[in-house]
PAZA-966216 format. One record per atom (N, C-alpha, C, O): residue number from 1; residue in one letter; atom name; x, y negated, z negated. Coordinates in pm, whole numbers, plus 50000, padded with zeros to 5 digits. Layout:
N
node k NUM&r a&a CA&u X&v Y&w Z
...
//
This chain:
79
node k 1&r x&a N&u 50082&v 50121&w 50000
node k 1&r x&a CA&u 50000&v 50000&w 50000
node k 1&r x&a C&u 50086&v 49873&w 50000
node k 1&r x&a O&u 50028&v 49778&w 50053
node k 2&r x&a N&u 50231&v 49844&w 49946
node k 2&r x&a CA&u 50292&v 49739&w 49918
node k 2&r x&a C&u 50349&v 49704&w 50044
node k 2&r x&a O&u 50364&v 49589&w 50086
node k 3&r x&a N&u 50391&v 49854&w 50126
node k 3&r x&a CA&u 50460&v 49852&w 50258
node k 3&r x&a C&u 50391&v 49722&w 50335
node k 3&r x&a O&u 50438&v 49614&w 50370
node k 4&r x&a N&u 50198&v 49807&w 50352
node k 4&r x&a CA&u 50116&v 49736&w 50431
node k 4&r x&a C&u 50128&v 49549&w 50403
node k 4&r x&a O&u 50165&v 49462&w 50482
node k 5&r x&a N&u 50086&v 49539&w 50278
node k 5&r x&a CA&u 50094&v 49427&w 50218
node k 5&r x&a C&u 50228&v 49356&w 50292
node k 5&r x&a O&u 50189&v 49304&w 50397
node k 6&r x&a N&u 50307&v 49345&w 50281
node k 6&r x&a CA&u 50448&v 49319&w 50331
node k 6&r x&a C&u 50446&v 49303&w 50489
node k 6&r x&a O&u 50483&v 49210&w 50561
node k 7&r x&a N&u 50403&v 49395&w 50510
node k 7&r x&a CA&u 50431&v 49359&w 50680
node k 7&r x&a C&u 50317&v 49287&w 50752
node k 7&r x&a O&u 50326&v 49234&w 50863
node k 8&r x&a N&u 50195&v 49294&w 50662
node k 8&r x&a CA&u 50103&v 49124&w 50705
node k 8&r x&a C&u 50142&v 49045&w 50688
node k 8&r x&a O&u 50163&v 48978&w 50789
node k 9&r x&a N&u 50178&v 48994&w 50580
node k 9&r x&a CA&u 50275&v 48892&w 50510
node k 9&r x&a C&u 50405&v 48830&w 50669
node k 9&r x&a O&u 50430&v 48718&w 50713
node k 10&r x&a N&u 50444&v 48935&w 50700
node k 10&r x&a CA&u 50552&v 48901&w 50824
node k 10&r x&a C&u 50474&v 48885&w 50921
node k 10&r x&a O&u 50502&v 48786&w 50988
node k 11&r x&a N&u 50367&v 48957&w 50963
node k 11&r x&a CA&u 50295&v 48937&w 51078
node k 11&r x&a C&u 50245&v 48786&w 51119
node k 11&r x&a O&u 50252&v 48725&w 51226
node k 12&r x&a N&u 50200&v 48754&w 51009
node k 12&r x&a CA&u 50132&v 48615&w 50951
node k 12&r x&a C&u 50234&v 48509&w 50923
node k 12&r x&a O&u 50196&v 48392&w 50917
node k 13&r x&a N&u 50355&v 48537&w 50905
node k 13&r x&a CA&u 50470&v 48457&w 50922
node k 13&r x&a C&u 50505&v 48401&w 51019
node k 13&r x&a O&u 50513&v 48279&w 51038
node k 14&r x&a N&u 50538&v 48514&w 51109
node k 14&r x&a CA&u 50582&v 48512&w 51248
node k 14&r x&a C&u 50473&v 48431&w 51369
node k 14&r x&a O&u 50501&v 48381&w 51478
node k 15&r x&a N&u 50324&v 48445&w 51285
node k 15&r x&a CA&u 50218&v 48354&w 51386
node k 15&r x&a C&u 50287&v 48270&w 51329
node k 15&r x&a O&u 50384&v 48274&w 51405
node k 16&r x&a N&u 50321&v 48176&w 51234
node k 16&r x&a CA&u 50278&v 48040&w 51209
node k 16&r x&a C&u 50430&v 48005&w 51286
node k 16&r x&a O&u 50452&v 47886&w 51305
node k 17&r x&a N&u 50527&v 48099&w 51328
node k 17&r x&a CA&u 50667&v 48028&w 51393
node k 17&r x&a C&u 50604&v 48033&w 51552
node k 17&r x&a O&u 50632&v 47940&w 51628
node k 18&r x&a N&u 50529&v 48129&w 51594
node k 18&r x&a CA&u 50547&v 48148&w 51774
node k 18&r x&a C&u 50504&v 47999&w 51825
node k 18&r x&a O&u 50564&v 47949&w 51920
node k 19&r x&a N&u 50428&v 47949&w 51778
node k 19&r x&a CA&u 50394&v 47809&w 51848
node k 19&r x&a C&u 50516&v 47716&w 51891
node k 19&r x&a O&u 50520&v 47644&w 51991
node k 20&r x&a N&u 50634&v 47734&w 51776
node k 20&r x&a CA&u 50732&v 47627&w 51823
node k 20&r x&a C&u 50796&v 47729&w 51866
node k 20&r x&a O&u 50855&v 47760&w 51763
node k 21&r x&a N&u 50834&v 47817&w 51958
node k 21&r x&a CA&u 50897&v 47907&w 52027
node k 21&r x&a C&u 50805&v 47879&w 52162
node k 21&r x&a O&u 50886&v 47845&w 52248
node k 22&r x&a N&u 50733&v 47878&w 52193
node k 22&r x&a CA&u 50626&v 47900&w 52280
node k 22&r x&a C&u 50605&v 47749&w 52335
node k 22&r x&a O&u 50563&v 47741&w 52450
node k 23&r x&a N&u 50630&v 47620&w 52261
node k 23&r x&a CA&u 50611&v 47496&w 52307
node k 23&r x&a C&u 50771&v 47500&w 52405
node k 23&r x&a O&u 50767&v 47459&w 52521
node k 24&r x&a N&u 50924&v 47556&w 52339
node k 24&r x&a CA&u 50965&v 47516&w 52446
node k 24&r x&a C&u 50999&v 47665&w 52561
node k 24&r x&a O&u 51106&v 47704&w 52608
node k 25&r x&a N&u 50872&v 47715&w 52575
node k 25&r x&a CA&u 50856&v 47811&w 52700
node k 25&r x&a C&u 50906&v 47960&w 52632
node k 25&r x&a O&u 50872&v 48064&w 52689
node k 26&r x&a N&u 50983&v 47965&w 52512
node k 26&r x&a CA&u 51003&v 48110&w 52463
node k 26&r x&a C&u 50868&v 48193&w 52387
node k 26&r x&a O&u 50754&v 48149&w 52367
node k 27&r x&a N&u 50898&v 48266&w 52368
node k 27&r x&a CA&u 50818&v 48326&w 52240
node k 27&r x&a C&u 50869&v 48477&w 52211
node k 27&r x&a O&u 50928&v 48536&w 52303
node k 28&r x&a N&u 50847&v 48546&w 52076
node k 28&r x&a CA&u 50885&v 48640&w 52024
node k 28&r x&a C&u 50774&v 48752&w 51944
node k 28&r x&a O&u 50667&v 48726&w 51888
node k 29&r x&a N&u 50827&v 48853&w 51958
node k 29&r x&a CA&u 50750&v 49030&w 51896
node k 29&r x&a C&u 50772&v 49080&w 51822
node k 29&r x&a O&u 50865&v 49016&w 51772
node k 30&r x&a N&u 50752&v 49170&w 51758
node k 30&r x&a CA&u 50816&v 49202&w 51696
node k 30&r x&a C&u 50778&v 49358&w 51712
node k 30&r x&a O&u 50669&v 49407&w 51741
node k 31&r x&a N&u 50945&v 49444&w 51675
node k 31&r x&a CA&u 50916&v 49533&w 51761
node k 31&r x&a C&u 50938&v 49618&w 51657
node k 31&r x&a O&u 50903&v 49730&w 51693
node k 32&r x&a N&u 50971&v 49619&w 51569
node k 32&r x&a CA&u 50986&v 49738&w 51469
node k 32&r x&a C&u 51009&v 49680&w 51300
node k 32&r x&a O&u 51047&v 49562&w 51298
node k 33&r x&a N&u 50994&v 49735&w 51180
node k 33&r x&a CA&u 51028&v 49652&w 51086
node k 33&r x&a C&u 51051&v 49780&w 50985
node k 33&r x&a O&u 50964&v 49858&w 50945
node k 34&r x&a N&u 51196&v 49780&w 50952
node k 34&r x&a CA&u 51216&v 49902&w 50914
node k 34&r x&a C&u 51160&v 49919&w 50745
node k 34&r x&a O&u 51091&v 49832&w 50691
node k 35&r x&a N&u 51209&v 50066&w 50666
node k 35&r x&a CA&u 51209&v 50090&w 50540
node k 35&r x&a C&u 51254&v 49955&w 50433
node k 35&r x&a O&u 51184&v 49935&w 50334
node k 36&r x&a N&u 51358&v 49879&w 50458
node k 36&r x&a CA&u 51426&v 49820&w 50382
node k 36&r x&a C&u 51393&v 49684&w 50472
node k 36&r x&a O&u 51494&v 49621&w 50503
node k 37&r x&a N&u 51285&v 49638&w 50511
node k 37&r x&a CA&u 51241&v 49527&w 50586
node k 37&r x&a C&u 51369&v 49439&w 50659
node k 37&r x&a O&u 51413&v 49329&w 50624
node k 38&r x&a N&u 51406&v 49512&w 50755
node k 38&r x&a CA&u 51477&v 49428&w 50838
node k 38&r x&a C&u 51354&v 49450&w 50963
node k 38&r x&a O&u 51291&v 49552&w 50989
node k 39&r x&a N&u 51345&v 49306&w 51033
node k 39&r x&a CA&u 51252&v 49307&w 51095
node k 39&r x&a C&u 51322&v 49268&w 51233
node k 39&r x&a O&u 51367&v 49155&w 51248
node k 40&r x&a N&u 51330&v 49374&w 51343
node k 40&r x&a CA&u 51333&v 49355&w 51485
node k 40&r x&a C&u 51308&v 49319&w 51572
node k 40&r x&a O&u 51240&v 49394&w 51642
node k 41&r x&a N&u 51333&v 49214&w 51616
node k 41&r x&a CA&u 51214&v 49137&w 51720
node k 41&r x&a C&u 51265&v 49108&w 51883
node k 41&r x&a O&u 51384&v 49120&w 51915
node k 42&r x&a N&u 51181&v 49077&w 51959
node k 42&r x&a CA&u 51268&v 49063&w 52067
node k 42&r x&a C&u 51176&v 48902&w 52110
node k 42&r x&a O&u 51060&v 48862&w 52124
node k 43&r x&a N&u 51329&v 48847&w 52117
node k 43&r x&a CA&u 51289&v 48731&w 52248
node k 43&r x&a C&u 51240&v 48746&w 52388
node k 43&r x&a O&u 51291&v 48804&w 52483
node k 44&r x&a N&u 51107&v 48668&w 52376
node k 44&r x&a CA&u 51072&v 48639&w 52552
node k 44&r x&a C&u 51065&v 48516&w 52597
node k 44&r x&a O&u 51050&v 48411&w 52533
node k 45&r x&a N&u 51077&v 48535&w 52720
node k 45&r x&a CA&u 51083&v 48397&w 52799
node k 45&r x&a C&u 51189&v 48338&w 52808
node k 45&r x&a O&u 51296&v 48386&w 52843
node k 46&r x&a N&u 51158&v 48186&w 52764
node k 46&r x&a CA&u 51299&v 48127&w 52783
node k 46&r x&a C&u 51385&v 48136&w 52646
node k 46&r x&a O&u 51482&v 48060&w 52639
node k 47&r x&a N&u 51363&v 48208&w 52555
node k 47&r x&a CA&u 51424&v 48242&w 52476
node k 47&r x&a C&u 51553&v 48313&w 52498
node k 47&r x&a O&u 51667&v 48285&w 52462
node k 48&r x&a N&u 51484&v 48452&w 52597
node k 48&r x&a CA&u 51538&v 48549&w 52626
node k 48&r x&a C&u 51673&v 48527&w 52712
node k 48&r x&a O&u 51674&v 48497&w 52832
node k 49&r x&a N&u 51791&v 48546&w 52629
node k 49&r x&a CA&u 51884&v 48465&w 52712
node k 49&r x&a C&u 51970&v 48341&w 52697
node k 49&r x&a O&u 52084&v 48303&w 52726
node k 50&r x&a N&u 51845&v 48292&w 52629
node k 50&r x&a CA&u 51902&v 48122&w 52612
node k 50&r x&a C&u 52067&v 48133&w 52466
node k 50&r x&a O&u 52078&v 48215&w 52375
node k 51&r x&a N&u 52138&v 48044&w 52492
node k 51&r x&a CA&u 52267&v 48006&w 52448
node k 51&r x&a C&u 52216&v 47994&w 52295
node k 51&r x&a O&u 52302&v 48033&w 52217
node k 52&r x&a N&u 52120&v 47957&w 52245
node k 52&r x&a CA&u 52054&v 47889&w 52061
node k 52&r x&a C&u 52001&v 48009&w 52040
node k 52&r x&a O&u 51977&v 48034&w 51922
node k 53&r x&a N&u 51972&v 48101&w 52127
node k 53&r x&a CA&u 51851&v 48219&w 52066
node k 53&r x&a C&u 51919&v 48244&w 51957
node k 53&r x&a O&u 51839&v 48232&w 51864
node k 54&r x&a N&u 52055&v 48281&w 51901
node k 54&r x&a CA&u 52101&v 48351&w 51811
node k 54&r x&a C&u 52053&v 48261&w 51642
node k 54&r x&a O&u 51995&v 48303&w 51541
node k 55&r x&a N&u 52131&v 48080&w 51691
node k 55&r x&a CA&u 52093&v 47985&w 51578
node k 55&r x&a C&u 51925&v 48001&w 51566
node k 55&r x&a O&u 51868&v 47990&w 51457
node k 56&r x&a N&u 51858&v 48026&w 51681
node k 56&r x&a CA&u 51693&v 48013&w 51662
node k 56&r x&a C&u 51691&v 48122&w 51571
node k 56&r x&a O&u 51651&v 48078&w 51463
node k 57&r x&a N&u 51716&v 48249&w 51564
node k 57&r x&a CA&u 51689&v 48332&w 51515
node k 57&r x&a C&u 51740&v 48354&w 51359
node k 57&r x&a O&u 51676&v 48400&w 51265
node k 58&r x&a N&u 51893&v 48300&w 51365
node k 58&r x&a CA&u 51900&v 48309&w 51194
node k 58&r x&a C&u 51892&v 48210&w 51148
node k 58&r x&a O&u 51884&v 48226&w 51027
node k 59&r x&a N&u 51887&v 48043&w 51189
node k 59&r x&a CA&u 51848&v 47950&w 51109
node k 59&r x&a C&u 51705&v 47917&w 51147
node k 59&r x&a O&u 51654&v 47836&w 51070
node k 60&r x&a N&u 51623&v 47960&w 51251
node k 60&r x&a CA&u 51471&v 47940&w 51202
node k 60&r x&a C&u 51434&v 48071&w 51174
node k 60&r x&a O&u 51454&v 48107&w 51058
node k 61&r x&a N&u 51387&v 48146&w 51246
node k 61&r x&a CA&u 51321&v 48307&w 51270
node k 61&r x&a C&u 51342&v 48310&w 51084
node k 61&r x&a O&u 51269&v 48272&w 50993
node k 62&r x&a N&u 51455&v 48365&w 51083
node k 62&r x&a CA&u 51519&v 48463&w 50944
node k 62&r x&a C&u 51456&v 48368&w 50858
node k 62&r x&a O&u 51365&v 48406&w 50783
node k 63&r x&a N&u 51510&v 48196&w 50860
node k 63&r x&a CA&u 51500&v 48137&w 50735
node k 63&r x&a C&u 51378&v 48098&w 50683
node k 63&r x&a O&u 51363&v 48044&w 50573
node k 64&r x&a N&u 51255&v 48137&w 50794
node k 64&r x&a CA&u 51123&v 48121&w 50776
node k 64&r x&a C&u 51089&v 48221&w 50686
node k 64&r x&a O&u 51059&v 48200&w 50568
node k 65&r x&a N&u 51092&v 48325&w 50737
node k 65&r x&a CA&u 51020&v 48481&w 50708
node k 65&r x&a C&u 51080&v 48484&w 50546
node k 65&r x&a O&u 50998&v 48492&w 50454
node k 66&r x&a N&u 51226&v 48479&w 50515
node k 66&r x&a CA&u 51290&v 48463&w 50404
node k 66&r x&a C&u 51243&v 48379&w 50292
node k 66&r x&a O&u 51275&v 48387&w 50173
node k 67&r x&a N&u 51173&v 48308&w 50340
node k 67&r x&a CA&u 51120&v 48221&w 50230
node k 67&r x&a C&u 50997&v 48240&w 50211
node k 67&r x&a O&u 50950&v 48219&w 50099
node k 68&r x&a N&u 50913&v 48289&w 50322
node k 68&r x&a CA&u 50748&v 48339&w 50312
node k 68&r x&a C&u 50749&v 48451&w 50271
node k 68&r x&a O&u 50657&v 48468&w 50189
node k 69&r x&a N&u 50844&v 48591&w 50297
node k 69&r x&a CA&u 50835&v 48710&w 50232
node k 69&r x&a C&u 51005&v 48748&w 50192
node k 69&r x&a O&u 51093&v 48794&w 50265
node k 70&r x&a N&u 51009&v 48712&w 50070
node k 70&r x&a CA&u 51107&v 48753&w 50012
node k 70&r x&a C&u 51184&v 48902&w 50032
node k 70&r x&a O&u 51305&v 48918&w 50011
node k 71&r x&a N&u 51100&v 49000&w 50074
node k 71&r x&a CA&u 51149&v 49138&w 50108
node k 71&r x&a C&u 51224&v 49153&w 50241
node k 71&r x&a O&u 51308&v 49236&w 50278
node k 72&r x&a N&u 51162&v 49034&w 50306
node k 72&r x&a CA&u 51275&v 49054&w 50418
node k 72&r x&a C&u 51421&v 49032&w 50395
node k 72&r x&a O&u 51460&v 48952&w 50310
node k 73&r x&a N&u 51518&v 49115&w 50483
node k 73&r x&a CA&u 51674&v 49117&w 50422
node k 73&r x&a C&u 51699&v 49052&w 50536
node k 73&r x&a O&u 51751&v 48944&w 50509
node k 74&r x&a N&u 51680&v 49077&w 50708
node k 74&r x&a CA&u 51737&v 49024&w 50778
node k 74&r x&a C&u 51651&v 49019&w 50913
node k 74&r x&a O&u 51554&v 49094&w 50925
node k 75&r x&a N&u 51684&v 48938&w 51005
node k 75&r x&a CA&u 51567&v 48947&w 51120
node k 75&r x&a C&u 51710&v 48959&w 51245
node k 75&r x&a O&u 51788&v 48865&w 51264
node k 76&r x&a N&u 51717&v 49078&w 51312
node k 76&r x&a CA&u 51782&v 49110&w 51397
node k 76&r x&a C&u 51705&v 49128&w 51543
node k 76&r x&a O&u 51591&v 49175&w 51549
node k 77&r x&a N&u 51796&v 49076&w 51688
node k 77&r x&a CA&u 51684&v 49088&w 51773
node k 77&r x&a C&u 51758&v 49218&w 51875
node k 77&r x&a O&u 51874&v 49255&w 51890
node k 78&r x&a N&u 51650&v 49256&w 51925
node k 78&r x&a CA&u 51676&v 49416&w 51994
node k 78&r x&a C&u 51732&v 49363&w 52165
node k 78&r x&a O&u 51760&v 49448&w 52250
node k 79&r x&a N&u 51740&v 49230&w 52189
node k 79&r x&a CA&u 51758&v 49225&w 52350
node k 79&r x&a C&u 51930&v 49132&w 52295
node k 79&r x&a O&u 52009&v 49092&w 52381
//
């Protein structure tokens, strides 16, 4: 039950980031979220690729989710 709890919590995270991913043409999934909540995601669009995806991902992506669900350890992307 805590699992479930937890990974709405990220689901519901991750809506409130796609909008500013998505305003400049990217957006992101998430594709797996393991035992020990590292959460996998993959960039699309103009994300996918782009030179910042990495800063997008550990100084926004990570530092969002990190502060909305504490169980997350790390947000790694699969592309």
């Amino acid at each position: 039950m805590e699992r479930e709890k937890i990974v709405k919590e990220i689901e519901a995270a991750m809506e409130g980031i796609r909008p500013y991913l998505q305003s400049d043409g990217g957006d992101i999934s998430i594709v797996d979220i393991t035992d020990d909540f590292v959460v996998k995601v993959e960039l699309l669009g103009a994300c996918d690729g782009c030179p910042m995806s990495v800063q997008t991902l550990k100084n926004g992506v990570e530092m969002v989710l990190k502060s909305k669900v504490p169980s997350v350890k790390e947000v790694v992307s699969v592309n």
